[in-house]
C-alpha positions in Angstrom: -16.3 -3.6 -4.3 -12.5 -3.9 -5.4 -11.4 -3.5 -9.0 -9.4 -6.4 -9.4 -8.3 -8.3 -7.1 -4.9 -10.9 -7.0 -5.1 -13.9 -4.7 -1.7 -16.3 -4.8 -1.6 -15.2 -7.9 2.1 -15.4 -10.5 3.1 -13.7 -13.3 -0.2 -10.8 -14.4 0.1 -7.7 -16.4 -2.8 -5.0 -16.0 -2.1 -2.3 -18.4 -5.0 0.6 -20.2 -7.4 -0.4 -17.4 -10.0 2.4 -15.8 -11.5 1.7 -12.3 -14.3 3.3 -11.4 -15.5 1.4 -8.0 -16.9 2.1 -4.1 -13.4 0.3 -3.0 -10.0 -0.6 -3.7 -8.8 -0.3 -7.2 -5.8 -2.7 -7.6 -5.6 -5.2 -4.4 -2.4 -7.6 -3.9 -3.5 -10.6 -1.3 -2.3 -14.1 -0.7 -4.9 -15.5 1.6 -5.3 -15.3 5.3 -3.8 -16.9 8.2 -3.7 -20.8 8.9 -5.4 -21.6 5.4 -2.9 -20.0 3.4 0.0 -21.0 5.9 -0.9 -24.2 4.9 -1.1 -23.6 1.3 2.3 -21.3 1.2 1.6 -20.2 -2.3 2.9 -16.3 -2.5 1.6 -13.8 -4.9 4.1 -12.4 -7.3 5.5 -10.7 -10.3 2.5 -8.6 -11.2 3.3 -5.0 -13.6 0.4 -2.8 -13.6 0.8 0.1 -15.8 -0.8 2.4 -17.7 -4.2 2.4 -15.6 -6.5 5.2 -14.5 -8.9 4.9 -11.3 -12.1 7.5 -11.6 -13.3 6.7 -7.9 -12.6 4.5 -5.4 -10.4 4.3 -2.0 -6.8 3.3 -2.6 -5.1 3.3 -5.9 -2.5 -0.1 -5.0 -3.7 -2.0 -2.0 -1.5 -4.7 -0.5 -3.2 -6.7 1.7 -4.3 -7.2 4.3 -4.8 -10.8 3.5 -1.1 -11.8 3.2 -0.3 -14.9 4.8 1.0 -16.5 1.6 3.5 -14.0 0.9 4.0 -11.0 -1.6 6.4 -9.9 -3.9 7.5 -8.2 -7.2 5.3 -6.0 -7.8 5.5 -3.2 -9.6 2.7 -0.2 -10.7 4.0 2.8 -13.3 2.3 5.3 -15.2 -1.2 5.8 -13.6 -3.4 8.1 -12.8 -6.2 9.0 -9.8 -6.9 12.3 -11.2 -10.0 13.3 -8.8 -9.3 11.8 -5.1 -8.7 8.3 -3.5 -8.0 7.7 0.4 -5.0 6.6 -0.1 -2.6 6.3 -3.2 -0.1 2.8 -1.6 -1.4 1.3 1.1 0.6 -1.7 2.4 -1.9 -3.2 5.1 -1.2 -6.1 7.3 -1.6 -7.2 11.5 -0.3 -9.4 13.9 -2.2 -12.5 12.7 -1.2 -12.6 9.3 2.0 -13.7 9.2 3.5 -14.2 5.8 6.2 -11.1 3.9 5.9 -8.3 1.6 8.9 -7.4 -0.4 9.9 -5.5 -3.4 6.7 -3.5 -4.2 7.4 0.1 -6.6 5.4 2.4 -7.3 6.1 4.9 -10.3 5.5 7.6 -12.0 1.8 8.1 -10.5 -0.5 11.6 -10.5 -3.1 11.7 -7.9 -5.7 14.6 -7.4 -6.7 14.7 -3.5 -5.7 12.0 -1.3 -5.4 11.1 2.5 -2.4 9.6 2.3 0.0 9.3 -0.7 1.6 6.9 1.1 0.4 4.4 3.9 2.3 0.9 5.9 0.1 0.1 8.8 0.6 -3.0 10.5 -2.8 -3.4 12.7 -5.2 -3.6 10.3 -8.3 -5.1 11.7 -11.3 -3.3 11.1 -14.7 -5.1 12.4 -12.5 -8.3 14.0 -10.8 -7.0 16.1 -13.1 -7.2 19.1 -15.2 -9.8 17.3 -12.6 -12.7 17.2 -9.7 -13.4 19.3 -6.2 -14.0 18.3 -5.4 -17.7 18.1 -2.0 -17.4 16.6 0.6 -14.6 16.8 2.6 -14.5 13.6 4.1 -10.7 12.4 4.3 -9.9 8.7 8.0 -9.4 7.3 8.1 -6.2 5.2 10.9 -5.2 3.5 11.4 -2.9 0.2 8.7 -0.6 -0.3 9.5 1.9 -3.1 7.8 5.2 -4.0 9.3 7.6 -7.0 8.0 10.2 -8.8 4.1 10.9 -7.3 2.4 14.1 -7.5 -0.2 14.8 -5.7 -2.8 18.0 -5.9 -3.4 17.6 -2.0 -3.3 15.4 0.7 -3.8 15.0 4.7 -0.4 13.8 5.0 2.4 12.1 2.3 3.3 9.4 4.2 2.8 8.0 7.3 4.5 4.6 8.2 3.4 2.5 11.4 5.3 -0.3 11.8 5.3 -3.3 14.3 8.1 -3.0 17.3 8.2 -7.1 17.3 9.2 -6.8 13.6 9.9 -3.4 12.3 9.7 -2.3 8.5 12.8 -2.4 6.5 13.7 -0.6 3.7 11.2 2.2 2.7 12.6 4.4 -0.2 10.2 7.9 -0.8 11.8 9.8 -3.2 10.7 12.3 -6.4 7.3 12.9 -4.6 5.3 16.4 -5.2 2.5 17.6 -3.1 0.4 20.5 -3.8 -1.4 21.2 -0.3 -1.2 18.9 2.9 -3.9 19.3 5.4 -2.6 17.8 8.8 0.8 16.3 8.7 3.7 15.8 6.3 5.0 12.6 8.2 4.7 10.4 10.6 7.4 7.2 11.1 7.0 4.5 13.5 9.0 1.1 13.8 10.9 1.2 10.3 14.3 0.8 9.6 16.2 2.4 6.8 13.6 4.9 5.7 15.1 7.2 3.0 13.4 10.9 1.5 14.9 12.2 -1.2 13.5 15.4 -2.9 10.1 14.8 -1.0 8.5 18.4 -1.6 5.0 20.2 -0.9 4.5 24.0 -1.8 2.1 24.9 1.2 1.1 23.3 4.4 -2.8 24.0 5.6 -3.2 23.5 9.8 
C-alpha cells in the first residue's frame, strides 16, 4: 500500500520519515469526481522534508484522485537511494476535473528510476474499459517545479503528456543530474511554457 496518504487535507508537515512500502510513498489527493465536486475542499500547504523512501514506486505522487483541487506543496531534502518508478508523478484524466498548482520539488537523490519526472493526464488503469465516462471535466495544471535532483539512472528524466483540451502550464526542470538514461531523455506533449535549465546526464544507453 501507500506511505501516507493526504485526502482534502490543509496545512501538514512530514519531515525524518522512512517509507519502506509495495506503493507510493508520499500521495497528494483530494477525492474523485462528482463526490468531491460536490465537496470542493482542495488539498493544500503540505512541506515534506527530510524523508527517505527504502522501496516503493513513486517518491511524490499527485493524484490521480484530484477533483478537489491541489496546491502548495512543496518536498526538499529527500532521499530514494535504491530505485522507485518514478521520482514526481503528477497523475490525473479527463474525469477528474479539479487543478494542480504550485508543487516543488527539491533538493532530492534518487538511485534508479523510470522516470525522474512524470505529468500524464490519462491515468486510468483497470477503469478504463470497466466504466464509462459520465462527465467530461479536464484537470487545470499549472506550476510544476523540479530543482536540483540527481539521479544514478533512469529510463528517461522527464516525460510530460499533457491534455490538447487543456494543456500543462508552466513546468520548470532545472539543476537535474542523471547518471545513465536507458531509453529517452524527453518527451513533451501538450505543455506550455516548459523551461530546462542545466538538465545534464553523463551517458545515454540505447
Amino acid at each position: 500500500n501507500d506511505g501516507i496518504d493526504f485526502e482534502m487535507s490543509r496545512n501538514f508537515l512530514v519531515e525524518d520519515c522512512s517509507f519502506d512500502q509495495g506503493d507510493d510513498a508520499v500521495v497528494i489527493k483530494a477525492g474523485r469526481n462528482q463526490d468531491a465536486w460536490r465537496l470542493n475542499t482542495p488539498c493544500e500547504n503540505i512541506v515534506i522534508r527530510n524523508c527517505q523512501i527504502l522501496k516503493g514506486h513513486t517518491l511524490l505522487g499527485i493524484g490521480s484522485e484530484i477533483s478537489g483541487g491541489i496546491r502548495n506543496i512543496y518536498m526538499h531534502d529527500c532521499t530514494a537511494p535504491n530505485s522507485v518508478m518514478r521520482l514526481f508523478f503528477v497523475k490525473t484524466n479527463h474525469r477528474r476535473g479539479g487543478f494542480i498548482e504550485n508543487v516543488y520539488m527539491k533538493n532530492v537523490q534518487a538511485g534508479m528510476a523510470q522516470r525522474v519526472l512524470e505529468i500524464d493526464t490519462e491515468v486510468l488503469y483497470q477503469w478504463k474499459d470497466l466504466v464509462p465516462t459520465y462527465e467530461e471535466r479536464i484537470t487545470r495544471i499549472d506550476g510544476i517545479y523540479m530543482d536540483k535532483v540527481t539521479c544514478e539512472s533512469a529510463d528517461a528524466i522527464y516525460e510530460l503528456k499533457g491534455d490538447a483540451k487543456l494543456p500543462v502550464k508552466n513546468v520548470t526542470i532545472k539543476n537535474v543530474k542523471v547518471g545513465e538514461v536507458k531509453k529517452f531523455v524527453k518527451k513533451v506533449n501538450n505543455v506550455e511554457n516548459a523551461v530546462e535549465k542545466n538538465v545534464t546526464y553523463e551517458r545515454e544507453v540505447k
